[in-house]
C-alpha positions in Angstrom: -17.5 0.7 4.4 -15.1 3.4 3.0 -15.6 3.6 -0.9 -11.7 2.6 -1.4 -12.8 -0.9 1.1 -15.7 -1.1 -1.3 -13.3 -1.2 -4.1 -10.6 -3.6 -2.4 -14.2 -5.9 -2.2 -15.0 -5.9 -5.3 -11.8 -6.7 -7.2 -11.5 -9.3 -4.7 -15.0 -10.4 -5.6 -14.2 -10.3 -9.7 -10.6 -12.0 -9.0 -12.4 -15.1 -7.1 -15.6 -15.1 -9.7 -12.5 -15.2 -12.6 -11.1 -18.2 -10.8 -14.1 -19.9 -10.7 -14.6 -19.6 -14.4 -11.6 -20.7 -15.6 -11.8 -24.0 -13.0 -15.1 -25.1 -14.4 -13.3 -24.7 -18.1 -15.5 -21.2 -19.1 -12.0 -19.4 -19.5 -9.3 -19.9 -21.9 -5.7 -20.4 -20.7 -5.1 -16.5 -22.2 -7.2 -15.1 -20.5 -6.6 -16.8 -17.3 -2.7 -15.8 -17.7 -3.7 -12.0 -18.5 -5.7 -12.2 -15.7 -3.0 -13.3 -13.0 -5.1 -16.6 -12.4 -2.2 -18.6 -13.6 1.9 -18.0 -14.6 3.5 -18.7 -17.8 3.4 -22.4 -17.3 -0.3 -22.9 -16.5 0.5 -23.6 -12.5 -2.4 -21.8 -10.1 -1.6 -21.0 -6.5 -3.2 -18.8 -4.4 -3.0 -15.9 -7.3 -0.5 -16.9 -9.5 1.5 -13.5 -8.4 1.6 -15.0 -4.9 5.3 -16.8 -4.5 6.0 -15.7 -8.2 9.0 -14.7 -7.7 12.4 -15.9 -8.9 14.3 -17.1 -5.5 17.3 -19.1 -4.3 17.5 -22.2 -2.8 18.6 -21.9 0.5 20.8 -25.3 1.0 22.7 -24.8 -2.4 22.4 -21.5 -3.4 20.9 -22.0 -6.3 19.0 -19.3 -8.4 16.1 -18.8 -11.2 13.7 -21.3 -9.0 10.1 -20.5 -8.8 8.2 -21.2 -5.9 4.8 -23.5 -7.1 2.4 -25.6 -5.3 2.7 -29.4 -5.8 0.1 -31.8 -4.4 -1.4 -28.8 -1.7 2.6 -27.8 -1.1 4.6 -24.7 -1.8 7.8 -26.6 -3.4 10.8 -25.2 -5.5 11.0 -25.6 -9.4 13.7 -25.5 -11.6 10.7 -24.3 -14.8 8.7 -27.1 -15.1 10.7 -30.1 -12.8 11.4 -30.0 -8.7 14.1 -28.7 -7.5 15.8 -31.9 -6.0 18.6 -30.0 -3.8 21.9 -32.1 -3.5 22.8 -30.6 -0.5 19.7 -30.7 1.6 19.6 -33.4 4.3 16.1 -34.7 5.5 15.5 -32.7 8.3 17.9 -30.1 7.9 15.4 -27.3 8.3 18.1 -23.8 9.3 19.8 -23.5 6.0 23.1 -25.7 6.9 24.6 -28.2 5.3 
């Protein structure tokens, strides 16, 4: 490999070995949030910059939710509850109401 893919590897390598650590509880909650491994209220995805980002709701409009994973699914937060969508109807997948 190219020295930059040999890079790429290993910070891939470190990220994942980090993970690990703070899962089996060798890792304070500090560390883990400096590190990217979780956001500022202790949820882990897949990289806690992954789906960071402030969106909006696209039934309601609604802004300032964070995407998080619940239960193995990506699901809108309002901080630390759901996001339960008045407008949504089961189904209802296009973004009308």
């Amino acid at each position: 490999m190219g020295d930059m893919a040999d890079f790429v590897l290993n910070d891939v390598l470190d990220d994942e070995e980090a993970r690990a650590r703070f899962r089996s509880g060798g890792m304070s909650q500090i560390s883990a949030f400096d590190r990217g491994i979780i956001d500022e209220l202790g949820f882990e995805g897949k990289g806690a910059d992954i789906k960071k980002g402030r969106t909006v709701c696209k039934h309601c409009g609604q802004g300032g939710l964070l995407w998080k994973q619940y239960y193995g699914r990506w699901r809108l937060f309002e901080l630390t509850r759901i996001h339960t969508c008045k407008k949504y109807k089961k189904g209802n997948t296009n973004g009308n109401t």
